[in-house]
N, C-alpha and C positions, 0 to 999 in steps of 0.2 A: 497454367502455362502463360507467356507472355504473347502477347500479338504483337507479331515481328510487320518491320515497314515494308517489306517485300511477300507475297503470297509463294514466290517462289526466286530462290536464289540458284546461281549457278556461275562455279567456282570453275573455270579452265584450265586443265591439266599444264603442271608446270614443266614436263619435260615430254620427246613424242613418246609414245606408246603407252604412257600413262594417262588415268581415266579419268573423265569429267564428272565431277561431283552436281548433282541436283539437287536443290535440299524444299521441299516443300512442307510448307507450316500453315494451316487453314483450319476452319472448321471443318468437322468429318459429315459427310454422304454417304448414302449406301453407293458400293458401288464405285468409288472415285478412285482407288488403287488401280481396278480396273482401267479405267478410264486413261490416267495416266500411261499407264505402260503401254496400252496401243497408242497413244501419240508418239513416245517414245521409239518404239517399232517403225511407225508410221515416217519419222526422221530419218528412219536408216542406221538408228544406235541398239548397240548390243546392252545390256545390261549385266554385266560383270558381277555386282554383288548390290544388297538391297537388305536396309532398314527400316523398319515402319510401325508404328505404335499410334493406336489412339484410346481414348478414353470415354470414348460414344458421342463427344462433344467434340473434342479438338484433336486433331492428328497432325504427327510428324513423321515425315519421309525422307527419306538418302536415298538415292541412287547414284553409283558406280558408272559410268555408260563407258565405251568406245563407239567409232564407227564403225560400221559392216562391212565399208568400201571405202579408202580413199579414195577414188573418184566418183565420191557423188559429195554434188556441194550442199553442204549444210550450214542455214544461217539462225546463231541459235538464236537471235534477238528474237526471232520470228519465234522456235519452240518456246522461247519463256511466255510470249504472250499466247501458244495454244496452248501449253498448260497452267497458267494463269485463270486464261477462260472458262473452265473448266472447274478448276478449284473454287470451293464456298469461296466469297468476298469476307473479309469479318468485321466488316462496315454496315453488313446489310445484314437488320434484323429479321428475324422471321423468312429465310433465304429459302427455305424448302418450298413458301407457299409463291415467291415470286419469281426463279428462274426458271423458267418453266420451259425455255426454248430448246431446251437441250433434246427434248424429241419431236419439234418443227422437222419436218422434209426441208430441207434448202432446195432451193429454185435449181432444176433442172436445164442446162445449157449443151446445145449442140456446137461444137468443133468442128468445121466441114475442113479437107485437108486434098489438095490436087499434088501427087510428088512424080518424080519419076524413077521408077525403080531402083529399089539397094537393097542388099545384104542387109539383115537388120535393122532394117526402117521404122520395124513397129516398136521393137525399143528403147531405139534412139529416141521416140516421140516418145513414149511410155516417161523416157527417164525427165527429159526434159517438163514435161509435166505434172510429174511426183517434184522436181524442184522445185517448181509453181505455188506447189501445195494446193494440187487440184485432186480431186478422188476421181477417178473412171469407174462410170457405173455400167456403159455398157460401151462395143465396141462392135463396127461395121468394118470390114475391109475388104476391098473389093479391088480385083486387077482387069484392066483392059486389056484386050489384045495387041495396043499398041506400045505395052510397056509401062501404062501410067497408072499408077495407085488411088485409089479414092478412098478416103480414111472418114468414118464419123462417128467421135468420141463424143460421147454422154457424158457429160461431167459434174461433178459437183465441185464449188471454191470453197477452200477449207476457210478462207478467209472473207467469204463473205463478201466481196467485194464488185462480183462479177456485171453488177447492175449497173455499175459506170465505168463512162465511158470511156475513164482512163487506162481505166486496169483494161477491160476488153480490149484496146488501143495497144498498150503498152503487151501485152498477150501474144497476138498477131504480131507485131515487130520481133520483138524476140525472138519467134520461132520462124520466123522470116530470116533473121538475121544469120540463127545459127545453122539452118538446112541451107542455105543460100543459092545455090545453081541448083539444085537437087527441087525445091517448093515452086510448084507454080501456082499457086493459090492458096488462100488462108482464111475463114468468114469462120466469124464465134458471134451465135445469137442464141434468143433465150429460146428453147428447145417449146415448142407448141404443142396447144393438148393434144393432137395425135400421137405421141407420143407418150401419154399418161402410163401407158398399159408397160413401161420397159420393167418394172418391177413383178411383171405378171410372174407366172411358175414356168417353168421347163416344160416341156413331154419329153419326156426320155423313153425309148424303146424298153418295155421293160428288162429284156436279157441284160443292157448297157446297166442300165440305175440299179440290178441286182448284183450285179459284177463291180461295180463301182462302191455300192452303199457297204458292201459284205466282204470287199477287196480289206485282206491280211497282208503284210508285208512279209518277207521272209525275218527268220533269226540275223541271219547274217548281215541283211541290210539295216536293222534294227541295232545292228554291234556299234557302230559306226569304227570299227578297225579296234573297241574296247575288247575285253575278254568276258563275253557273257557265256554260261553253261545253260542257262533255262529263263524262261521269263519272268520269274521274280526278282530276276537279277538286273532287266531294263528296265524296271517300277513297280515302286514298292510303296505305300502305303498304311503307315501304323500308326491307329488307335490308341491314345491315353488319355484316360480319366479320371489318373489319380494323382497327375501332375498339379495339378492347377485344381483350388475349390470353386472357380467361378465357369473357367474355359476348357473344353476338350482341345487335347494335343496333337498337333498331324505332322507325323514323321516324314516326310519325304525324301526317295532318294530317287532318280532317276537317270538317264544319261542325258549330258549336255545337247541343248539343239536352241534354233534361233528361235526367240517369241517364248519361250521357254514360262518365264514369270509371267508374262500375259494371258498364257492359255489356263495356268493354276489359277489365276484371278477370274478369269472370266467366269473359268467352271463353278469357283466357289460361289460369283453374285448368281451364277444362272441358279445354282443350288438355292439359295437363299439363304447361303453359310456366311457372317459378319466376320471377317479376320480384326482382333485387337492389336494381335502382334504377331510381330512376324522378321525374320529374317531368312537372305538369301545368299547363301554364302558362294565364293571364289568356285570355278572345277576344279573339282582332283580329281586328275587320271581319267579325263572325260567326263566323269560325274557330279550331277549336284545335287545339294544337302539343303532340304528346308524345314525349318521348327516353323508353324503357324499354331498359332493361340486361338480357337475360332470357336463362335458362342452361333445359336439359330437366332433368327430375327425376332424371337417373341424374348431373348436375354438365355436364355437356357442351353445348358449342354446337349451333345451330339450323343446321345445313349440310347436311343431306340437303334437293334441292330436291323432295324430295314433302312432304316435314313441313313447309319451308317456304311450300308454293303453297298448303298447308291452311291454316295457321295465315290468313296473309294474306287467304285468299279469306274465313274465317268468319268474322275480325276485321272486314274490309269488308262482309260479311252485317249484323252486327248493327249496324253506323253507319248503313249505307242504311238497313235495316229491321228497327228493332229490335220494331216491331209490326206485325199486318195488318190490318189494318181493311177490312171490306166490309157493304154491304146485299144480303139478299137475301129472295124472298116465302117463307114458310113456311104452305104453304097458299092463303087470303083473306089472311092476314098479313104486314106486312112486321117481319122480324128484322134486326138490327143484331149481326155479331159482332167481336168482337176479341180476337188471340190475339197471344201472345208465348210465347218460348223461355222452358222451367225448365232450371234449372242443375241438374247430372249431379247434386247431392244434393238435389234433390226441392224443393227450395223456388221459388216464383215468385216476380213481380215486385211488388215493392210499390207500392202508390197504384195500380193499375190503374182497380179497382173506381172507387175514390173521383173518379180525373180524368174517366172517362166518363159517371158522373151528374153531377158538375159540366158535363160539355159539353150534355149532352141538356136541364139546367135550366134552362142559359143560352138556350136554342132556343125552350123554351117546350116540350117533347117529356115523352110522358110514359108509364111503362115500366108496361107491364099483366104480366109476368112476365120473371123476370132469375134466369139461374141460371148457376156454374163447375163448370164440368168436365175434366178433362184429354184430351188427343188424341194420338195416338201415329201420326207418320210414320215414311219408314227409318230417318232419320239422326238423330231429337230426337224431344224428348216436350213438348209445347205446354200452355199454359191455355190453355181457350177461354170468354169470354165472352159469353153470347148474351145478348142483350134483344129481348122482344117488345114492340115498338113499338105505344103507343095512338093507333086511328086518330082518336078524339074530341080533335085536338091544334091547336095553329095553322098547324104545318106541316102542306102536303100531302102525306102522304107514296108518293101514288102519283108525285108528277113527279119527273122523269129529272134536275132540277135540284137539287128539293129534296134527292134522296138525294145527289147529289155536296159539296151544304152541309154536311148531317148526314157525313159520312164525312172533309170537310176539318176539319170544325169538331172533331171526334173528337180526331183525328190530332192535330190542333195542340195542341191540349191535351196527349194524351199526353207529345208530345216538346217543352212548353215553347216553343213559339213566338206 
């Protein structure tokens, strides 16, 4: 293959509602499919259809994208250089033994935020700061009696940037600028070791973490309005190994949902399953179709049927339920939480935060404290999202109906439907 001048190109849709082509051409990583599609996610882009081939050396990728949302601004010069970053250089020899940063912790920053109350405050700020291309790793919120919000977001800069003094500068005005009467104060400093411990574990009540870790969805919310009769009909997963003499064959079909490619990736690197090749093709009729070519990391086929019934089973895990979502009382209080699978290198999932203030704004719902923490079962290690639900809202949040609204309306969001 040739080494192209760009690590990654990207072609702008020439008419609206058609899709942005990405084309990446690098050397291949374990892992970097991965990789990519949660930045992708991370942007706010759907992934419509997806080509990708390597030859254990050098790989080539297509991606299809639209956006999620017109109104969230996306600037892709920014995405070409995080997925740029990302991608092997093919400059740089012996690249496996010197990037090594890509599991450095980035420097931990506190956001202190003084506002005065609104509908949807948390995210309004939420959104403003996924534009940023900032990550929130954890979240404080706290209301005074006299109406005023005190906000303090953990952040991480996807950009790396946060250490001067312009970007911190240039940070603060911004969000000065666009809260305007609503912000009475704004301080972003580098977050102090007291703070070391934000990545500790949860305690979770055991009854909550058993209801939560073991939460099923129903058939019906799982249909998403498609026509399913049983659940081999939402994810399906088929074995071949007489396709290919070098790679086992994985059929997939499953129903369409947001992060879709991302979650089949991630589950494959957490596997230790190598995809060579692969395609993702268009939905039809809410469903998608994927051929991967995938070999184990020692070069060998997938033919032990205990590696196989795993792979299968946790591949079908994260399509049914790539999230959990439940209500439950905390106290007088009702808490809203949702949690999802982090990938074996520590990172979570993107847009979580940001889709479930978007849901609870939509409701009219509104978060008197919201904070992340991680949870640790036998088999994975979970984010968990809590929000303490204010009772002064339009929903009731004691009826048995409303909580089933709040937890569909969640959900849906999450996964794009």
């Amino acid at each position: 293959m040739g080494i192209p001048d760009d690590v990654v190109l990207i072609q702008p849709a020439k008419l609206p509602g058609d899709p942005t082509v990405i084309t990446v051409s690098c050397p291949d990583k374990a892992g970097l499919g991965c990789d990519l599609c949660r930045i992708i996610l991370e942007f706010g882009l759907s992934i419509t259809r997806a080509d990708f081939s390597t030859d254990g050396r050098w790989c080539y990728i297509v991606f299809w994208v639209v956006p999620l949302s017109t109104s969230y601004r996306l600037d892709w010069d920014s995405l070409k250089n995080r997925l740029s970053y990302v991608s092997p250089p093919s400059f740089i020899p012996f690249f496996f033994d010197q990037k090594s940063n890509g599991n450095s912790l980035p420097s931990l920053y506190l956001l202190k935020f003084c506002f005065l109350d609104k509908k949807g405050l948390l995210h309004d700020i939420t959104k403003v700061l996924t534009e940023l291309e900032f990550t929130i790793q954890r979240v404080k919120v706290m209301t005074t009696p006299d109406g005023k919000v005190v906000d303090l977001f953990f952040i991480n800069d996807c950009l790396e940037l946060l250490h001067t003094e312009k970007r911190r500068g240039d940070t603060c005005k911004h969000l000065l600028t666009v809260f305007k009467e609503h912000c009475i104060s704004c301080e972003l400093e580098l977050a102090g070791p007291e703070y070391d411990n934000l990545q500790a574990f949860s305690s979770l009540p055991l009854p909550i973490a058993e209801e939560l870790f073991s939460y099923e969805q129903s058939d019906e919310k799982l249909c998403n309005g498609a026509t399913c009769k049983d659940s081999t009909e939402k994810a399906t997963v088929t074995v071949d190994n007489h396709m290919s003499p070098a790679h086992t064959l994985l059929q997939i079909k499953c129903i369409d949902q947001k992060g879709l490619f991302y979650d089949i990736l991630r589950t494959s690197k957490d596997c230790n399953v190598q995809i060579s090749y692969g395609r993702f093709s268009s939905p039809i009729n809410g469903y998608r179709n994927l051929d991967l070519f995938v070999r184990q990391t020692d070069g060998k086929k997938v033919v032990d049927p205990k590696l196989q019934l795993i792979l299968c089973s946790r591949l079908k895990a994260e399509m049914l339920h790539p999230f959990r979502v439940i209500i439950a009382n905390r106290g007088p209080d009702t808490e809203l939480l949702v949690a999802n699978p982090v990938e074996l290198s520590g990172k979570g999932r993107p847009r979580v935060f940001y889709d479930v203030t978007s849901a609870l704004k939509r409701l009219g719902i509104c978060i008197f404290l919201a904070e992340i923490a991680r949870h640790s079962t036998d088999d994975r290690q979970w984010e968990v999202y809590r929000f303490l639900l204010d009772e002064n809202c339009e929903v009731p949040l004691a009826s048995t109906e409303a909580r089933k609204q709040i937890v569909e309306r969640v959900r849906r969001t999450l996964m794009g439907w």
